[in-house]
N, C-alpha and C positions, 0 to 999 in steps of 0.2 A: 745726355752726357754719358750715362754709363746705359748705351746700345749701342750695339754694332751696326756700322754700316754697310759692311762689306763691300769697301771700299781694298781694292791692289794696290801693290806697290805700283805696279808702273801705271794707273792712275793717279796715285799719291805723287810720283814724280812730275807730271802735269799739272799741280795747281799752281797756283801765281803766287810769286817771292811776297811776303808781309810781314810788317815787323811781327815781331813774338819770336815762337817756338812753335812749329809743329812735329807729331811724331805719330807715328803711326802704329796702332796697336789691337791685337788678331782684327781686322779690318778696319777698326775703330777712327778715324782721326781724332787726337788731341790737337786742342789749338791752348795754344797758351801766354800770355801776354809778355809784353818784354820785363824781362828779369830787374826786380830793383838794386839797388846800389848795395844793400847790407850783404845780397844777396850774393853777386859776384863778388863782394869783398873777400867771402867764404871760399868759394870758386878758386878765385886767384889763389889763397893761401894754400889751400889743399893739391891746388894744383903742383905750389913749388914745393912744396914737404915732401910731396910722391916725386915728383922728379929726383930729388937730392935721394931720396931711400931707393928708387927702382935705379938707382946707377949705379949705386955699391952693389947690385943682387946678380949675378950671371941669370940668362937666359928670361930677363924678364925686358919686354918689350918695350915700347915710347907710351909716355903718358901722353897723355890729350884733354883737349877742352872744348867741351860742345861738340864734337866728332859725332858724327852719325854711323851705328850700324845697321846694315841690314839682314835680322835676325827670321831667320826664317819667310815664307812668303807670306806674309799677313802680318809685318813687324818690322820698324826702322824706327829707335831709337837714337834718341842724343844724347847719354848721360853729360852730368856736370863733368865730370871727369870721369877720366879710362884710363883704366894702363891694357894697353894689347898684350893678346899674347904672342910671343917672340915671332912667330912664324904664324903670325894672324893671317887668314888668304886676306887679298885685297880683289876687288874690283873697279869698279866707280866707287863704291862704298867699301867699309872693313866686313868683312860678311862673318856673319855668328855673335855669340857676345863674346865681349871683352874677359878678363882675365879677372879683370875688378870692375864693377860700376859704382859711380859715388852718385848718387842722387840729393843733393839737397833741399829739403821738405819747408816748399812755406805751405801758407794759410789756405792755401787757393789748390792745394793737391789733395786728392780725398784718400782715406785708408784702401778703401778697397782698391783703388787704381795705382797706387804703390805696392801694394801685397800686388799687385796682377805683373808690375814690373820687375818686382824682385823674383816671382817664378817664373817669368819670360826668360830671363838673363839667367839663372841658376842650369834650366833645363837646356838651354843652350849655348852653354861653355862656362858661363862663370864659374869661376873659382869661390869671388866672393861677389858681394854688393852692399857698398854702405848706406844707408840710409841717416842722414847727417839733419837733426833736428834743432837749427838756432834757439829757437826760443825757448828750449829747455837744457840746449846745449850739451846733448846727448849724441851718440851714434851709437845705430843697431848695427851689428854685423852679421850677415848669415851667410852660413857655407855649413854644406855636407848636413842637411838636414837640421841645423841648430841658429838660434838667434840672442847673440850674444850682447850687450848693452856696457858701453862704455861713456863716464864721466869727467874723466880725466888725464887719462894716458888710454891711450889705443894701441892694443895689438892684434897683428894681422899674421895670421898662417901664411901669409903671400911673402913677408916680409920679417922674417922671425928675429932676429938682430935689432929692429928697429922699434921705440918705444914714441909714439906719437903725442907731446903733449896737444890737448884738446884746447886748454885756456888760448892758448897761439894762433890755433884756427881760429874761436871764438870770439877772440877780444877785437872789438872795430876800431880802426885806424882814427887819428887825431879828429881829421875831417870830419870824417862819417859820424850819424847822428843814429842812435841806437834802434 
Protein backbone atom coordinates (compact mmCIF):
# COMPACT_ATOMS: atom_id res chain seq x y z
CA UNK A 1 0.00 0.00 0.00
CA UNK A 2 2.42 2.70 0.80
CA UNK A 3 4.96 1.71 -2.55
CA UNK A 4 5.01 3.17 -5.64
CA UNK A 5 4.16 1.74 -8.51
CA UNK A 6 5.01 3.89 -11.09
CA UNK A 7 2.23 3.67 -12.57
CA UNK A 8 1.27 7.29 -15.41
CA UNK A 9 -1.39 8.96 -15.70
CA UNK A 10 -2.28 7.95 -19.07
CA UNK A 11 -1.89 4.43 -17.73
CA UNK A 12 -4.08 5.31 -14.83
CA UNK A 13 -6.55 6.58 -17.42
CA UNK A 14 -6.68 2.87 -19.01
CA UNK A 15 -7.92 0.89 -16.03
CA UNK A 16 -11.57 -0.44 -15.93
CA UNK A 17 -14.52 1.81 -14.38
CA UNK A 18 -15.19 -0.04 -10.49
CA UNK A 19 -17.17 0.97 -7.90
CA UNK A 20 -14.98 2.93 -5.21
CA UNK A 21 -12.47 5.75 -5.62
CA UNK A 22 -9.40 5.56 -7.33
CA UNK A 23 -6.74 8.25 -7.36
CA UNK A 24 -3.49 8.34 -8.28
CA UNK A 25 -0.64 9.43 -6.36
CA UNK A 26 3.52 10.26 -7.39
CA UNK A 27 2.75 6.89 -9.34
CA UNK A 28 1.08 5.09 -6.66
CA UNK A 29 -2.70 4.01 -7.33
CA UNK A 30 -5.04 4.25 -4.43
CA UNK A 31 -8.00 2.09 -4.67
CA UNK A 32 -10.54 2.92 -2.23
CA UNK A 33 -13.92 1.41 -1.53
CA UNK A 34 -17.28 3.21 -1.97
CA UNK A 35 -17.86 5.90 0.45
CA UNK A 36 -20.28 5.15 3.34
CA UNK A 37 -23.39 7.07 3.96
CA UNK A 38 -22.08 9.15 7.22
CA UNK A 39 -19.73 9.82 5.01
CA UNK A 40 -21.23 11.62 2.09
CA UNK A 41 -23.58 12.94 4.55
CA UNK A 42 -20.49 15.31 5.50
CA UNK A 43 -19.70 15.67 1.76
CA UNK A 44 -22.99 16.97 0.89
CA UNK A 45 -23.16 19.54 3.87
CA UNK A 46 -19.64 21.01 3.23
CA UNK A 47 -20.21 20.88 -0.16
CA UNK A 48 -23.39 23.40 0.28
CA UNK A 49 -21.86 25.65 3.08
CA UNK A 50 -18.75 26.33 0.47
CA UNK A 51 -21.22 27.01 -2.24
CA UNK A 52 -23.29 29.59 -0.36
CA UNK A 53 -19.75 31.29 1.21
CA UNK A 54 -17.66 31.05 -2.40
CA UNK A 55 -20.63 33.15 -3.97
CA UNK A 56 -20.58 36.16 -1.72
CA UNK A 57 -16.36 36.05 -2.42
CA UNK A 58 -15.50 37.76 -6.10
CA UNK A 59 -12.93 35.84 -7.97
CA UNK A 60 -13.24 32.59 -6.31
CA UNK A 61 -14.18 29.71 -8.54
CA UNK A 62 -17.15 26.81 -8.59
CA UNK A 63 -17.04 24.46 -5.77
CA UNK A 64 -17.05 20.64 -6.72
CA UNK A 65 -17.64 17.14 -5.42
CA UNK A 66 -15.56 14.17 -6.16
CA UNK A 67 -13.84 16.29 -9.30
CA UNK A 68 -10.72 14.94 -10.29
CA UNK A 69 -7.51 16.86 -10.83
CA UNK A 70 -4.79 16.32 -12.51
CA UNK A 71 -1.94 17.49 -10.43
CA UNK A 72 1.19 17.17 -11.95
CA UNK A 73 2.45 13.92 -14.06
CA UNK A 74 2.42 11.38 -11.33
CA UNK A 75 -0.98 12.59 -9.54
CA UNK A 76 -4.84 12.90 -10.13
CA UNK A 77 -6.65 13.43 -7.20
CA UNK A 78 -10.58 13.63 -6.23
CA UNK A 79 -10.81 15.64 -3.15
CA UNK A 80 -14.30 15.48 -1.31
CA UNK A 81 -14.76 18.71 -2.29
CA UNK A 82 -13.01 21.72 -4.33
CA UNK A 83 -13.47 25.02 -4.80
CA UNK A 84 -11.25 25.88 -8.07
CA UNK A 85 -9.53 28.55 -8.74
CA UNK A 86 -11.21 31.32 -10.69
CA UNK A 87 -9.29 30.79 -13.84
CA UNK A 88 -8.31 27.06 -13.07
CA UNK A 89 -6.91 25.73 -16.66
CA UNK A 90 -9.05 22.85 -17.74
CA UNK A 91 -8.56 20.05 -19.97
CA UNK A 92 -10.13 16.57 -19.74
CA UNK A 93 -9.42 17.13 -16.30
CA UNK A 94 -8.90 20.60 -13.78
CA UNK A 95 -5.20 20.56 -14.03
CA UNK A 96 -3.11 21.61 -10.78
CA UNK A 97 -4.62 21.70 -7.39
CA UNK A 98 -7.52 23.39 -6.45
CA UNK A 99 -7.72 26.65 -4.48
CA UNK A 100 -9.03 24.45 -1.43
CA UNK A 101 -9.18 20.63 -1.08
CA UNK A 102 -11.48 19.29 1.74
CA UNK A 103 -10.65 15.66 2.29
CA UNK A 104 -12.69 13.73 4.71
CA UNK A 105 -10.82 11.29 6.84
CA UNK A 106 -12.27 7.84 7.80
CA UNK A 107 -10.73 4.79 9.40
CA UNK A 108 -9.54 3.34 6.26
CA UNK A 109 -7.02 6.60 5.30
CA UNK A 110 -3.57 6.27 6.93
CA UNK A 111 -1.70 9.47 8.40
CA UNK A 112 1.04 9.24 6.29
CA UNK A 113 -0.99 9.07 2.85
CA UNK A 114 -3.08 12.26 4.05
CA UNK A 115 0.08 14.21 5.20
CA UNK A 116 1.51 12.90 1.32
CA UNK A 117 -2.00 14.48 -0.04
CA UNK A 118 -1.95 17.69 1.84
CA UNK A 119 1.82 18.36 0.33
CA UNK A 120 0.82 17.22 -3.09
CA UNK A 121 -2.03 19.98 -3.25
CA UNK A 122 -0.04 22.71 -1.04
CA UNK A 123 2.98 22.52 -3.51
CA UNK A 124 0.78 22.64 -6.30
CA UNK A 125 -1.57 25.50 -6.01
CA UNK A 126 -3.42 25.06 -2.91
CA UNK A 127 -4.29 27.90 -1.05
CA UNK A 128 -5.52 25.69 1.56
CA UNK A 129 -6.61 21.89 2.39
CA UNK A 130 -9.03 20.71 4.90
CA UNK A 131 -8.58 17.65 6.39
CA UNK A 132 -12.15 17.05 7.98
CA UNK A 133 -12.12 14.33 10.99
CA UNK A 134 -15.82 12.93 11.81
CA UNK A 135 -15.13 10.95 14.61
CA UNK A 136 -13.52 13.67 16.58
CA UNK A 137 -15.26 16.23 14.73
CA UNK A 138 -12.41 18.26 14.18
CA UNK A 139 -10.69 20.07 10.89
CA UNK A 140 -7.07 20.86 10.43
CA UNK A 141 -6.32 23.49 8.21
CA UNK A 142 -3.00 24.15 6.44
CA UNK A 143 -1.92 26.86 4.40
CA UNK A 144 1.37 28.80 4.05
CA UNK A 145 3.27 26.54 6.14
CA UNK A 146 0.98 26.19 9.22
CA UNK A 147 -1.72 23.72 10.54
CA UNK A 148 -4.43 25.18 12.22
CA UNK A 149 -7.20 22.90 14.19
CA UNK A 150 -10.77 23.79 14.50
CA UNK A 151 -13.67 22.54 16.94
CA UNK A 152 -16.37 24.52 16.39
CA UNK A 153 -16.42 27.42 14.09
CA UNK A 154 -14.04 27.46 11.04
CA UNK A 155 -12.23 29.93 9.61
CA UNK A 156 -10.64 30.03 6.27
CA UNK A 157 -7.97 32.79 4.74
CA UNK A 158 -9.89 31.76 1.45
CA UNK A 159 -12.97 33.15 2.85
CA UNK A 160 -12.52 35.79 5.58
CA UNK A 161 -16.15 37.17 6.20
CA UNK A 162 -17.32 33.73 6.75
CA UNK A 163 -17.43 31.84 10.12
CA UNK A 164 -18.17 28.00 9.50
CA UNK A 165 -20.23 26.42 12.25
CA UNK A 166 -18.78 22.73 12.41
CA UNK A 167 -21.75 21.15 14.70
CA UNK A 168 -23.83 21.85 11.12
CA UNK A 169 -21.49 19.83 9.19
CA UNK A 170 -21.09 17.36 11.94
CA UNK A 171 -24.46 16.63 13.11
CA UNK A 172 -26.24 13.37 10.91
CA UNK A 173 -29.43 13.79 9.39
CA UNK A 174 -32.74 12.14 11.10
CA UNK A 175 -32.24 9.04 8.94
CA UNK A 176 -28.71 8.37 9.32
CA UNK A 177 -27.32 6.22 11.94
CA UNK A 178 -24.25 7.58 13.67
Amino acid sequence: MGTSTGLTLDEFEQLPREPGKLELLDGELIRLPPARLRHMEIVHRLFAVLQRVAASQPRTGPVYMETGYKIGPGAWLQPDVSVAHHDQPRGDYLEHAPALAVEVVSERDSAERMDQKVKTYLSHGAAEVWLVYPLTQRVWVYQGGQALEFNAELRSALFPDAAINLAGIFEPSESASA
